[in-house]
N, C-alpha and C positions, 0 to 999 in steps of 0.2 A: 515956375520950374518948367522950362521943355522938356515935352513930351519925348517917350524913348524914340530912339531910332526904327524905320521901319527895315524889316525886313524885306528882301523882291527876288521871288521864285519867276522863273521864263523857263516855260514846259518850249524842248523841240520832239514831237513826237515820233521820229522817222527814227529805222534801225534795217543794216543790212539784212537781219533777219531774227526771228520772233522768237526767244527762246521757253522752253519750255516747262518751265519753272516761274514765269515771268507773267504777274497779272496787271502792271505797271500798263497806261495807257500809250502804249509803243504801235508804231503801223510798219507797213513794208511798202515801198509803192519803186516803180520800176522808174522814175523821173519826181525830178522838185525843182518846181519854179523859184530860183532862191531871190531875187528881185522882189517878187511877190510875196513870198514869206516874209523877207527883213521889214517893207513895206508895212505888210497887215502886224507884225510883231510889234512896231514902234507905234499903229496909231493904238494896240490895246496898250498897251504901255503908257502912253500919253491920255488915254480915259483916266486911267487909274490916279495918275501926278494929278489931273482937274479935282478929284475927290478927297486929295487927303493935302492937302495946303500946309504948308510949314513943316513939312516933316522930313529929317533928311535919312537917308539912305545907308542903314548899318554894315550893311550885306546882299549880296546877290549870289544868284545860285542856278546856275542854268543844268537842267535835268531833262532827263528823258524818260524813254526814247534815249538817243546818243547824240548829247549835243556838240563830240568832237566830230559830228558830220558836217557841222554849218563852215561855213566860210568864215575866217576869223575875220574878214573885214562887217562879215553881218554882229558877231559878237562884240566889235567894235563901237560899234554903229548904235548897240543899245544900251553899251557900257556909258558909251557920250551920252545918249538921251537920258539917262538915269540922272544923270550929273549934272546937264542942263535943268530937267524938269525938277528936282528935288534937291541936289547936291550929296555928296558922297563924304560921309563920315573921313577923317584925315586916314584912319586905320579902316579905311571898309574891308572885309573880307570879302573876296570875287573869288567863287568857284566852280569848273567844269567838271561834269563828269566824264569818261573817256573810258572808250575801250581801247585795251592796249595790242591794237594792232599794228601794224609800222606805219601802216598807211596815215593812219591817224598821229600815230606820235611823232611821223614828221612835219605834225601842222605845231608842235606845241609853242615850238621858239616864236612862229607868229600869234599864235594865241595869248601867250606872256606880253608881246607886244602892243597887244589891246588892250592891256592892260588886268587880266587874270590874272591872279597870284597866288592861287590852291587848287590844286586837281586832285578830284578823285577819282580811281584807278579802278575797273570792274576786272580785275585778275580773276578772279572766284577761287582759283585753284592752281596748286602749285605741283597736280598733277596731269599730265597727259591723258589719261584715261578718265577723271573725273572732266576733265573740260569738253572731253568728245560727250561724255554722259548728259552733263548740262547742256548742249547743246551749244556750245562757244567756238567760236569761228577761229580764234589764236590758239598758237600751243604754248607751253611753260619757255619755251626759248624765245619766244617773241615779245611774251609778256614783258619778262625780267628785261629783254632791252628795251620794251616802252620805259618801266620805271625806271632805267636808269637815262634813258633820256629825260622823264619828268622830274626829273628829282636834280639833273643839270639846269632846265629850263625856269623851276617856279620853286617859290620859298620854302613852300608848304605845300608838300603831298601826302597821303591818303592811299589807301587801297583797301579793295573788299573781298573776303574770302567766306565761302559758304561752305559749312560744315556741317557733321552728324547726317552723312550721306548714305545710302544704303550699302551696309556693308562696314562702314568704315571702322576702323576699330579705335579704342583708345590713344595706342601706342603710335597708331599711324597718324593720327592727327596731332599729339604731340610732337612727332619728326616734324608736321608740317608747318605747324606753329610756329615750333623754337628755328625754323629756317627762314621763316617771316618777320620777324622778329628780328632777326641777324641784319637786313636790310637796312634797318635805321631811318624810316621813316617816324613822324612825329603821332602820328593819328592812324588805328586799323577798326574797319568796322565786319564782324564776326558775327555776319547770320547761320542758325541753324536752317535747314534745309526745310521748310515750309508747303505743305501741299495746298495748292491756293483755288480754288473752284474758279470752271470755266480755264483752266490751263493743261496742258495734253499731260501734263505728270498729275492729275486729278483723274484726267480718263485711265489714265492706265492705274493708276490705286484705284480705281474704280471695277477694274475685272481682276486684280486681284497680281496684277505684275509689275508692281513696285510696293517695298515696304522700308519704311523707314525706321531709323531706331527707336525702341521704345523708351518709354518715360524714363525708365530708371538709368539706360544706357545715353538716354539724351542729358540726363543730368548730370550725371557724370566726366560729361563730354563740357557741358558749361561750365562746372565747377572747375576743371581745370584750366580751361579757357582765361576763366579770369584771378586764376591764381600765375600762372605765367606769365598775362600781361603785366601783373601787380608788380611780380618779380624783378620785371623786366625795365617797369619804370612807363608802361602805359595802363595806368587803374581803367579800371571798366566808369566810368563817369554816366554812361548811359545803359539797359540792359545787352545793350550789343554793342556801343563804341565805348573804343579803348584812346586814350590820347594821354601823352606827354604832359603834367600842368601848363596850363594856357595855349596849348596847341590844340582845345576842344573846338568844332562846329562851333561860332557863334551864331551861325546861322541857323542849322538844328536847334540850340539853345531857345533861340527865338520861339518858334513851335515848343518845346516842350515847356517854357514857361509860359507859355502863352500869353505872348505878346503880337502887338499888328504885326501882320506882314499882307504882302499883295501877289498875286498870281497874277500871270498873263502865258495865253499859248490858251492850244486846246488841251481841256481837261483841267484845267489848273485851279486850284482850289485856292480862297484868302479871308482871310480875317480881316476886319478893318473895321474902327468905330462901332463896338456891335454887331456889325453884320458877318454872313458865312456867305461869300460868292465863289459862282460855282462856274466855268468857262465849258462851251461843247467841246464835246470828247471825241468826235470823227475829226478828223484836219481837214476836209473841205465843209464841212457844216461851221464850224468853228472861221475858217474864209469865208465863207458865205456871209454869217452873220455881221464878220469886221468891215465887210463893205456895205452891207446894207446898214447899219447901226453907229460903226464906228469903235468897235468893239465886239467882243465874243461872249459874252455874261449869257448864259441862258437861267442863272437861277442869282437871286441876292436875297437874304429870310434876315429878317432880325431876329437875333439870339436873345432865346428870354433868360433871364439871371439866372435861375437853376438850371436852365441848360450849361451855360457858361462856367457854372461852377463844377458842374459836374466833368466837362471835358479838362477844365483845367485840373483836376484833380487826377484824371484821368490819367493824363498827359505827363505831368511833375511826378509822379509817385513812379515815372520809368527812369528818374534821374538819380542819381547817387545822393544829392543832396538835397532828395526830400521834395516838399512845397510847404507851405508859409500859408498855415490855414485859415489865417486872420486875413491873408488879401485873398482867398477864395469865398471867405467867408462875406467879403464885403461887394461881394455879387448880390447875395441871399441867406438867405439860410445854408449852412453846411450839408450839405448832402451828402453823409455817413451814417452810419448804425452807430453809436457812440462805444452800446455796451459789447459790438463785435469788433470793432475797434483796439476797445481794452482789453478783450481776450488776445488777440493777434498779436499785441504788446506782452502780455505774460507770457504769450506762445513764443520771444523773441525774433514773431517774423515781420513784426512794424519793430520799429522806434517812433519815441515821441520826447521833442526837448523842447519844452515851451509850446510855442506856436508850429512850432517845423514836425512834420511827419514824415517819416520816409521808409523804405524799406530796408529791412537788415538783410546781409549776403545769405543768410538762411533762407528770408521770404522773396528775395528776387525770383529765383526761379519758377516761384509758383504765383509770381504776381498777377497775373490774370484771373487764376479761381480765387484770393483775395477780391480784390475789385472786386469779382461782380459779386461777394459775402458782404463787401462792407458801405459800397453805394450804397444809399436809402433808397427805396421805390418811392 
């Protein structure tokens, strides 16, 4: 049997400017040698094709940072190399991420041209005043004409909206929902607003001038969340994405079932054969080391079996449909409390049907203090 398809993440780390909500490995720099980027980009790329032999190409997924900065002839350029070096699944999923600014959305129709065929949209907000709060550089009328440019341009679009913001109430986020919704794209991904250490909305909850909502108005805010995608015909498949049947991330899929995939860029993280490689996270360390090496890898650890099972664990109990504890369990040993387990089950905030465990829409919300109740030490 051939091995499953790999996954291939390509970090671009550059952003007009750093937002502050944002712990993602993103820079600002005043010039970008893009020659020398598409360059250092293709020889990590082509390390990675030497290492995993036979294995073709499920999905790619270029992130950032904002990788609708690059030149779509650079995106081109690594879309070919993938397909040379590995070959490209007949249905590969090719996705950008993109901010919907004009500037950028009128690069999409060449973007599609290189052959992309899903974009995902960093709208955040479908209000004026939360997008200045975020720190986002479009307003809600630019937005809306990026995606309907995106949604002229590629098959499959996506957009992200960040919620349970300070302030916001129930009913306003319901307006704002059932207004996104109306759009008719296939796929929305709905983060709650996240205070992330080392980011300026950290410093500021840190003297005490920003608060966000608490648990019970956060839940409240999720629970309906994923009662109106339900509604609407995009179920919650993941704790935060929402998608059409079969319009789900196969790429995110990859990661949360925890299958290969490969990184390249600075900062980019991969899984492959056992191992966890880790790429430099500055973009000129990360050049530096692709011309001296041939590549940007500063760290590669072989994952010991309980490690392995534990992340996959980790990872699949954020999916709707569970994980499959007999192929976690064929790491190691199961790394769970059995008898907290079956309490969480009486408590209807697991299910458990055979071998499959996953969480019930009760225990979603709370799936983190879960986890770390039912890991084994």
């Amino acid at each position: 049997m051939s091995p499953d398809p790999l996954a291939l993440y390509i970090h671009w780390p550059f952003c007009v400017s750093k937002c502050p909500y944002c712990d993602f490995n993103s820079h600002v720099r005043d010039a970008v040698d893009q020659a020398r980027w598409r360059d250092a980009l293709l020889a990590d790329l082509s390390h990675e094709a030497v290492l995993t032999p036979g294995r073709r190409i499920g999905s790619i997924f270029f992130g950032g940072g904002t990788p609708s900065l690059m030149p779509p002839a650079t995106v081109a350029a690594l879309i070919e190399a993938a397909d040379r070096h590995w070959g490209l699944a007949p249905d590969c999923e090719i996705t950008l991420e993109a901010n919907p600014s004009s500037v950028e959305a009128a690069r999409f129709a060449d973007v599609a041209a290189a052959g992309v065929n899903r974009v995902s949209l960093g709208l955040q907000s479908l209000d004026d005043a939360a997008l200045g709060f975020l720190g986002r550089a479009h307003s809600v009328a630019e937005g809306l004409g990026a995606l309907e440019t995106a949604q002229a341009a590629f098959a499959r679009v996506s957009f992200d909206l960040i919620y349970a913001l300070p302030g916001q109430s129930l009913v306003g986020w319901e307006g704002e929902l059932a207004r996104a919704l109306g759009f008719g794209t296939g796929h929305l991904s709905l983060y709650q607003l996240t205070i992330e250490p080392g980011t300026r909305f950290a410093t500021l909850a840190a003297k005490g001038e920003l608060t966000i909502p608490d648990a019970d108005a956060a839940a409240d805010l999720f629970e309906t969340t994923r009662a109106m995608t339900a509604a609407a015909g995009l179920p919650a498949y993941e704790i935060s994405n929402h998608a059409r049947p079969g319009e789900e991330s196969r790429h995110n899929l990859t990661y949360w079932r925890y299958r290969d995939y490969v990184g390249v860029g600075p900062g980019a993280h991969g899984r492959r054969g056992g191992h966890a490689t880790f790429r430099r996270k500055k973009p000129e360390n990360w050049l530096s080391a692709v011309d001296r090496n041939g590549h940007g890898i500063e760290a590669e650890d072989a994952l010991v079996p309980q490690e392995q099972a534990i992340e996959a664990l980790l990872m699949g109990l954020r999916l709707r449909e569970g994980v499959d504890l007999s192929r976690i369990e064929a790491f190691g040993a199961l790394p769970v409390d059995a008898p907290r387990v079956d309490r969480l089950v009486r408590e209807g905030l697991l299910a458990r049907d055979g071998n499959r465990l996953r969480a019930t829409d009760t225990g979603m919300p709370v799936l983190e203090a879960m986890l770390r109740e039912i890991v084994a030490a």
